[in-house]
N, C-alpha and C positions, 0 to 999 in steps of 0.2 A: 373255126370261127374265133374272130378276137373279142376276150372279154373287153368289157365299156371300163374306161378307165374311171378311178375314185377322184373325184374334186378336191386339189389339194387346200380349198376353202374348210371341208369337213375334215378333213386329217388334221388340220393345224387347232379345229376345236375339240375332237376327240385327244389330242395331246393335251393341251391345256385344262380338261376334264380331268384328266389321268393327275395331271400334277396338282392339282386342287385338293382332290381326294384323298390323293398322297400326305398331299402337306397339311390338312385339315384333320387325318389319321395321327399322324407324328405329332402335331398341337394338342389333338386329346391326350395322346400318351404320356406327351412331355407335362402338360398340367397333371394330369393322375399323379405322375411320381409326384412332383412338389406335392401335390395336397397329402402324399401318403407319406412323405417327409417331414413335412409341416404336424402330421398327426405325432407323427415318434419321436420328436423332435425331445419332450419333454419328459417322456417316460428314457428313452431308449436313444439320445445322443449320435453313436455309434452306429447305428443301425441309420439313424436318418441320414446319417452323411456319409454312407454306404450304396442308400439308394441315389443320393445324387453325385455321386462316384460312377453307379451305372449307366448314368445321361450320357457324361462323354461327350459336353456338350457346347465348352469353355470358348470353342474357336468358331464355332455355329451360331452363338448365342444369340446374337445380333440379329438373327434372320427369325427370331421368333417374334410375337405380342409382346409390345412393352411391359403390361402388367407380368408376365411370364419371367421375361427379364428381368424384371425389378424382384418378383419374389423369389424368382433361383438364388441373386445375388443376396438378397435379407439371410436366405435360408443357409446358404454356404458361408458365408461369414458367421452366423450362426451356430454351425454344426460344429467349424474348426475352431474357433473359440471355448465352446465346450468341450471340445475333446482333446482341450492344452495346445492345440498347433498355433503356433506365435505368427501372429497375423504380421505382415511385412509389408502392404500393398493397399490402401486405400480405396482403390479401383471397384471395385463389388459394393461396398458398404454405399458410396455416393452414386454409385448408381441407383440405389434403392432409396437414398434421399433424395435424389433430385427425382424421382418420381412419384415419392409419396409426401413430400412437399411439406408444409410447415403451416399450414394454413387452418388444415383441418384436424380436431382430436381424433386420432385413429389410434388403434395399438400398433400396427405396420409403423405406420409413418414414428412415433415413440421409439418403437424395439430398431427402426434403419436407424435412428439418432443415434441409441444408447449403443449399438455395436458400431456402429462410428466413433464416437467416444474408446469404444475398446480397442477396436484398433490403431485411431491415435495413440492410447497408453503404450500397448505394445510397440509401438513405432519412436518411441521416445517423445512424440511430438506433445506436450503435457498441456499448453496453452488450447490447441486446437482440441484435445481431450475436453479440457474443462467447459470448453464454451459446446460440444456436441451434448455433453451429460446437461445440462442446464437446460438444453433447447426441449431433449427428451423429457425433462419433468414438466415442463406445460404441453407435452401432446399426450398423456396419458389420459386417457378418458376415465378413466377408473382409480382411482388414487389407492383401492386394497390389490392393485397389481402387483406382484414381488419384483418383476422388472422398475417396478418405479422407485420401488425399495433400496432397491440396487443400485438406482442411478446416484442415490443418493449418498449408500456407500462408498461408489468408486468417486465421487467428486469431493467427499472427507477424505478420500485418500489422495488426491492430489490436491487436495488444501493444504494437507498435514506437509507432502514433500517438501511446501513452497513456504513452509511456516506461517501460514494463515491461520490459527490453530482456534481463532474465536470460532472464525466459518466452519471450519472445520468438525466441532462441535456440533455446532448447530444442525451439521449434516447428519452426523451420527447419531444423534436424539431423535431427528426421524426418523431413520435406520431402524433404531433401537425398540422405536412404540410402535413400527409397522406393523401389522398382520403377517407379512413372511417371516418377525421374529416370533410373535406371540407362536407360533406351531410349529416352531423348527425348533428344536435346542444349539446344533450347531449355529444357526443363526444367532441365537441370543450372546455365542460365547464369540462369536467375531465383533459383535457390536458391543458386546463386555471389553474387550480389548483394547478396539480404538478409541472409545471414550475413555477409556481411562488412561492415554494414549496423550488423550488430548488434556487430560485435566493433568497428564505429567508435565508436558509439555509448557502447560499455562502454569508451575510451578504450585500446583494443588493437591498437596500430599494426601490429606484427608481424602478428600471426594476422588483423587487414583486410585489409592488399597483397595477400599472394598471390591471394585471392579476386577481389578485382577486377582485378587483370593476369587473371583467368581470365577472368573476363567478356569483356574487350576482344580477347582473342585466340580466342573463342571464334566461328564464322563464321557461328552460326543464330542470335546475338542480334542483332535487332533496331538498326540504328543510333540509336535513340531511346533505347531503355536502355544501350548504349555510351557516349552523350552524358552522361548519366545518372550514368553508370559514372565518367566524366572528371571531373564536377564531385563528386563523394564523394571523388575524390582526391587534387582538388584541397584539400578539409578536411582529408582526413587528414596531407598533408605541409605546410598551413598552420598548423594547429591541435594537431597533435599530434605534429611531426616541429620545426615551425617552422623549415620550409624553404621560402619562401615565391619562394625563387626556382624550385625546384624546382614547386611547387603553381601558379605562374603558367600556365605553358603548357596546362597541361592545365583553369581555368577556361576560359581562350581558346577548347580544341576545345569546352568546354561551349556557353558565348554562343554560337560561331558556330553549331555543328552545330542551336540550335533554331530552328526555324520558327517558333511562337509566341512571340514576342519579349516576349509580356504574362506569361510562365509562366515568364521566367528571373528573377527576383526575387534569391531567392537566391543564384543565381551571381555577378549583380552585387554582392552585399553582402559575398563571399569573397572578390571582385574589391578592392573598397573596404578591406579588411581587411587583404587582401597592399600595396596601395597605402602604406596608414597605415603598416604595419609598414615597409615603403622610404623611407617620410620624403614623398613626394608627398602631401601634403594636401589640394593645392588638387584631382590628380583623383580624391585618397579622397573626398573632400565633392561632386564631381560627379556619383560612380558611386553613393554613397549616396542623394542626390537621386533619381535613376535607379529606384533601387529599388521611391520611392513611386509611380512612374509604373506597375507593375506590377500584376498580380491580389496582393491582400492575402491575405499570409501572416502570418498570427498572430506565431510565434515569432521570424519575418524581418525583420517592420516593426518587432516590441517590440526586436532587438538593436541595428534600424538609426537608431528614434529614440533608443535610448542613444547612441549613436557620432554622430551629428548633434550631441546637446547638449554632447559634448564638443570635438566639430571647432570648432562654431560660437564657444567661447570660446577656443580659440587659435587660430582665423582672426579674431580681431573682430566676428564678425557676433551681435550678441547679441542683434539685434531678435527672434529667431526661436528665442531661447533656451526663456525660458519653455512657448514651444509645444511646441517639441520634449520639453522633461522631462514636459510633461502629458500628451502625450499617450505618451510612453513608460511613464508610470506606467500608465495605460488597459490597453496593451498585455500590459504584466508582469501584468497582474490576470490579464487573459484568460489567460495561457500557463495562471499557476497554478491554473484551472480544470480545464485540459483533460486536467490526471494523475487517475485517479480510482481510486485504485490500491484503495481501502475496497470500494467499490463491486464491481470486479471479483475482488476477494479473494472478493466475498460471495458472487460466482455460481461460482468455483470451487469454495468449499468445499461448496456444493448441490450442483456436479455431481459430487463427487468421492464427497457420499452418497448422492447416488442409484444411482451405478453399482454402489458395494459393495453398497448395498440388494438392488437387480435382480439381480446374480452369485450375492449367498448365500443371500436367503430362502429360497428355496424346498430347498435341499440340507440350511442347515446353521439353518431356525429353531425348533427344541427347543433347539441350546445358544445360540440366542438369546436363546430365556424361561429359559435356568439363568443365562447372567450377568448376565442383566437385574436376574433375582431377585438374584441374589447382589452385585450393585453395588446398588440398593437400601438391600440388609441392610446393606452396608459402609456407604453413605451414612448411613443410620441409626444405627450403632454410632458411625461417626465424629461428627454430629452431637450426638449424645449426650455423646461427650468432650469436644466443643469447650463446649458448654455445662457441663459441668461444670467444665472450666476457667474457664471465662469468669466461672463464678459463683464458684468459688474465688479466684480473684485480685480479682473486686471486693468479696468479701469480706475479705479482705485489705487491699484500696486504704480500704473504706470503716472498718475496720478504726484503718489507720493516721492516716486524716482525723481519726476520733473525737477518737483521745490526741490528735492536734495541734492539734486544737481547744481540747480541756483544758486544754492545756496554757497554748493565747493565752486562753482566760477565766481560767485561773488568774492569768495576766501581768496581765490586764485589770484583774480584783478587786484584786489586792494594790498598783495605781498610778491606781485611778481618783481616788483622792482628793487627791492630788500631782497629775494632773493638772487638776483643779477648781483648785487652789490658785494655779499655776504660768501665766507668762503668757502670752498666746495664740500667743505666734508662738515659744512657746519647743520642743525636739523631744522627745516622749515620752522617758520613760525604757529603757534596754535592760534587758531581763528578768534578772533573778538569774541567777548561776552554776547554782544547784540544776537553776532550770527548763532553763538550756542544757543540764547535762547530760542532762536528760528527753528533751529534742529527739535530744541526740547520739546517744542510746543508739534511739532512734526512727528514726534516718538509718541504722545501722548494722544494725540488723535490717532494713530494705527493702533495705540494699546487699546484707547475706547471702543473699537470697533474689531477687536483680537477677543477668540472665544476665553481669553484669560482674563476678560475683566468680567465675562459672565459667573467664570468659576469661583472666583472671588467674593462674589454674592453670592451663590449658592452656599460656600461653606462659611458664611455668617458666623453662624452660632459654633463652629469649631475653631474660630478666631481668637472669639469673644471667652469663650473656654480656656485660652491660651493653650493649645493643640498645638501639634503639630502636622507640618503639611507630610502626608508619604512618600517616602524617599523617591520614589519612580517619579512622583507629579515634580516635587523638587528640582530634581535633573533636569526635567523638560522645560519647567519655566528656566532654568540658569540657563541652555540654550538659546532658549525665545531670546534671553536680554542681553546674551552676546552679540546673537545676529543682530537684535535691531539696535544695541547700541554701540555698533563695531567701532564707527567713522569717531564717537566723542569719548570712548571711554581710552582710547589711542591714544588723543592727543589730553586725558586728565591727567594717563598712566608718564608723559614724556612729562608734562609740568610739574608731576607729583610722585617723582621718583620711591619714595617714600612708602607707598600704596601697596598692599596687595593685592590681589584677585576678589578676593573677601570683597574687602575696603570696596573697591568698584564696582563689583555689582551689589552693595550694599548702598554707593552714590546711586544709580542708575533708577533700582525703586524708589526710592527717595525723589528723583527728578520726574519717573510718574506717578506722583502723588499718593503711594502709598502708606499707608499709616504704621506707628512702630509695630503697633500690633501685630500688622500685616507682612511686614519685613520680619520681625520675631517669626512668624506665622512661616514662612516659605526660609528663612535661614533654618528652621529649626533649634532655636534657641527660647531663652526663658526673656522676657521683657527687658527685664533687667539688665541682662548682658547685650541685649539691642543698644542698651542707652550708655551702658560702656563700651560698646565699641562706636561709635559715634562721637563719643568727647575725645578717643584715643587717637582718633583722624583728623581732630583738628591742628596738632601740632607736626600734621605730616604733611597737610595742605595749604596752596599757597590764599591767602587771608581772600582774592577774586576767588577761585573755585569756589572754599567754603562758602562762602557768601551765598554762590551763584546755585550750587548743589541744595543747602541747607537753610538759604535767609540768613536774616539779620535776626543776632538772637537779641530776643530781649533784655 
């Protein structure tokens, strides 16, 4: 007898049961490790990134729950960061920000930022570093977090790279007062360093010392940042104490105390520098050489092929001159690269809107739309002024072009025929008295209404003092009365060969009614000598100018 065949309706949901259960099996598991990674994470490093070593899960990932996703990736970027493996990949960290987003105070969403930040650093990418470390400090919910501590840390140390050394500071001082330093010693002796790091930096011999004798007598720092510690001091008492006897011993425990003898660069070029200052040249030129034998340091090689090209011409060796200033030039370019202070300006001021953004929309944005409206309306009202000034005064400008136009077609018409006449290389005629005074009287109404005859009143009583005007205002008004008196001081300086630059713009005030005082005042001179150099231009000028300039004297 034939069995009754099975419906393969019920087979295809007994399959799909099967892999439900399956795959809902594998989701708990795969969460257990994270949360039992996520537990060790902080005690036991190693251990945590061991368990998710075990997942084996890099090429599946994708097929799990996003939140699963996103904290594999927090958690693995995590692990190998703490356990020195130099992150090279960005991949994992943004994955766990672009899930945990930016919107809300979480520690997740914080810790995806700040190991985004770490892995920028490691990646060389310092720009992108700085603006992840920043974003991390407003998603911290808890500001006695040591993560938040840290972010602050590692964003003084890419201030310091980039020589921003105020920021920088200011990073390290909340470093410094955290809670992660008040309980850690090694903490306190990292944050002892770079502040004092930074006040070398910022040329603050006083407020550096203390700081680094703290480090050194400090017994949980590391003998590597001690060494460390030795060669910053040795800067500070060569370079900024210029004690370079003092600064010697303490390069010395630098060189010796490193093991990588390829990573002391710098030391030998401070070493080279107290040499130089001792008058020893020939082992300043050895220890500099010395240098280049090192891992290249930008800022170390740019100072040490300066100091080369200068040894090499008071030791004689000049064959090597040339090289050394080229490639010191090379060098100086790179340094001046590597400040990018525009750049980083720019991602501050974003994060500094985004944050106020996120704190007040949602509280205070109705008087968002009232001042928005209301700046706006001002922008509009003010816009409105400025063009109406705008159009005013070129009205005016174009105003005054007109007459002075007029006035040179008038000059034009009443001498073109004298000039037809007159031979070619001989110099136009100077225009009539009349038309000068059309001009004068033209200079004198754009002065009246030039903010220099306001100034004029204002300093009154520094006149009347017999003051002087300051040198900067000086300049500016001699300007003013070139421009406006281009067209007549030309043709005083052609009739009155005689004149110097003084002489005419000492006529020019004079023609807008300024008082000797007042010419004393802006010449800077004593009264006296106003009213002497005015009798001395009379017998340089023709008897109409004077006249026309000065009056009829009495």
């Amino acid at each position: 007898m034939k069995r009754p065949a099975t419906p393969v309706p019920l087979l295809l949901i007994l399959f799909l049961l099967a892999v439900a259960v399956t795959s809902c099996r594998r989701d708990a598991s795969f969460h257990a490790a994270l949360t039992r990674a996520e537990a060790l994470m902080e005690s036991d490093p190693r251990a945590a990134r061991a368990v998710l070593d075990s997942l084996n899960l890099q090429s599946s990932i994708f097929n799990l729950p996003s939140k699963d996703v996103a904290l594999y990736a927090l958690l693995r970027t995590q692990a190998d960061y703490k356990c020195r493996v130099r992150l090279t990949s960005d991949s994992l960290p943004l994955i766990a920000t672009d899930y945990y987003g930016t919107r809300r105070k979480t520690q997740r969403a914080a810790l995806a930022q700040y190991y985004l930040g770490c892995t920028y650093s490691d990646m060389g990418r310092d720009l992108d570093a700085i603006d992840a470390f920043l974003r991390a400090i407003t998603l911290f919910p808890d500001t006695t977090n040591k993560y938040y501590a840290y972010s602050f840390f590692e964003l003084g140390q890419q201030y310091l790279t980039h020589e921003k050394v105020k920021e920088a500071l200011v990073a390290f001082q909340h470093y410094r007062c955290s809670d992660a330093c008040q309980s850690d010693s090694l903490n306190i002796g990292y944050g002892d360093r770079y502040l004092g790091m930074s006040y070398l930096y910022m040329n603050k011999a006083e407020q550096a010392e203390p700081y680094f004798l703290k480090v050194i007598d400090n017994p949980f720092v590391s003998k590597m940042y001690k060494d460390n510690t030795n060669f910053q001091l040795a800067k500070l008492y060569a370079y900024l104490n210029e004690d370079y006897a003092k600064a010697k011993p303490y390069v010395e425990k630098s060189i010796a105390g490193y093991k990588d003898k390829e990573s002391i660069g710098a030391a030998y070029h401070v070493k080279a520098d107290i040499l130089w200052h001792e008058g020893e040249l020939d082992s300043a030129f050895y220890y500099y050489k010395k240098v280049l034998t090192c891992k290249q340091d930008t800022r170390t090689y740019c100072g040490t092929y300066k100091r080369l090209t200068e040894l090499s011409l008071v030791l004689n060796q000049t064959d090597s001159t040339d090289v050394y200033f080229q490639r010191y030039l090379a060098f100086a370019d790179s340094v001046s690269k590597i400040r990018r202070d525009k750049e980083i300006s720019d991602i501050e001021n974003n994060h500094v809107v985004e944050l106020h953004d996120r704190e007040l929309a949602v509280q205070r944005s109705r008087l968002y739309w009232t001042w928005g409206v209301l700046f706006v309306f001002l922008v509009f009202v003010a816009s409105i002024i400025i063009l109406l000034y705008d159009r005013r005064h070129k009205t005016e400008k174009l105003k005054y072009e007109k007459a002075l136009n007029a006035i040179r077609q008038q000059y034009f018409a009443q001498n073109v025929k004298r000039e037809d006449s007159a031979p070619e290389d001989s110099m136009p005629p100077t225009p009539s008295v009349s038309l000068q005074e059309e001009r004068k009287a033209l200079y004198q109404r754009q002065y009246e209404s030039s903010e220099w005859a306001r100034y004029f009143k204002k300093h009154l009583p520094d006149i009347k003092a017999q003051g002087f005007m300051p040198a900067a205002d000086a300049e500016s008004f001699e300007r003013y009365l070139n421009n406006l008196f281009v067209d007549m001081l030309l043709d005083m300086v052609k009739d009155n060969p005689g004149l110097t630059d003084q002489d005419a713009e000492y006529c020019a005030m004079t023609l807008l009614g300024l008082k000797p005082a007042q010419i004393a005042y802006c010449c800077r001179l004593s009264l006296s000598s106003c009213y002497t150099r005015r009798s001395r231009m009379k017998p340089r000028m023709t008897a109409e100018w004077y006249q026309f300039v000065f009056g009829k004297e009495p």
